[in-house]
C-alpha angles and dihedrals in degrees: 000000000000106000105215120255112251128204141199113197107195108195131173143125122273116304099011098116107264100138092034089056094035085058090047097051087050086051095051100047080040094065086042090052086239102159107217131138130234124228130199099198092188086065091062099073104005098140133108131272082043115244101211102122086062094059087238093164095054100047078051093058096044090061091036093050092042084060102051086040089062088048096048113251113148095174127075132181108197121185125188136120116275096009085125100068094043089050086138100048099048096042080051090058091053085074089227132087093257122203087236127204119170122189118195110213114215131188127163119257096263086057098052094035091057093041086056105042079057086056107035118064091169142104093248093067082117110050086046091046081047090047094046093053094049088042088056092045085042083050111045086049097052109031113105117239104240093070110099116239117215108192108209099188101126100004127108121234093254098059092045085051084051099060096039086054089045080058102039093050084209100135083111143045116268116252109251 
């Protein structure tokens, strides 16, 4: 029997949490021997000119997930931006018909403005603190309400991990 594909979408502007709770979440199935992959979108099509228009992350899904799939991963963690609001697209692009579940991360402006001035040295702190507000305003707009939000301000990684595991389910290993 063919045990069906799931998927976590993490979404969520700059500096809201999104890689520090995706390496968590490895850690912890990890401990639990839960085989499941993690994904950076915004390595599947980080170049410049963007490529956006040619739906270069998802073609690079597509090949990424094919791959776990022969291997015989059914359980993706997926981190980027705005993957929360393309859920369809991307779970499209898996070639499979994905359980899906999408949490949108949130955190004020002075969270994410003091996570990212620990992160970012250079002189672009700004046009990434600019990008992260209007991502968050982009975000809480277009996001559809059935995706869950998860605020971080105040909560360690490990309690935001707690409640995305409580909504995955995936402290166990799926049934073939």
């Amino acid at each position: 029997m063919n045990v069906q594909s799931q998927v976590l979408f993490v979404g969520g502007r700059s500096g809201v949490g999104k890689s520090s709770v995706a390496f968590e979440l490895h850690a912890q199935l990890a401990a639990l021997r839960i085989k499941h992959c993690v994904i950076e979108g915004d390595s599947l099509d980080l170049a410049f000119p963007p490529p956006w228009e040619d739906h270069l992350a998802e073609r690079n899904l597509a090949a990424i997930w094919e791959n776990y799939r022969d291997l015989g991963y059914r359980r993706m963690i997926y981190t980027n931006t705005v993957s929360v609001r393309f859920t369809q697209e991307l779970a499209a692009a898996m070639g499979d018909v994905p359980r899906i579940t999408a949490v949108l991360l949130t955190a004020t402006d002075e969270t994410s403005s003091a996570r990212l001035r620990g992160r970012i040295q250079g002189s672009d702190f700004q046009e990434h603190l600019d990008r992260s507000k209007a991502a968050a305003r982009e975000l809480e707009l277009l996001t559809p309400e059935w995706v869950h939000r998860c605020p971080t301000d105040n909560r360690s990684v490990r309690e935001i991990t707690a409640d995305l595991l409580a909504l995955t389910g995936w402290t166990t290993e799926p049934a073939d």
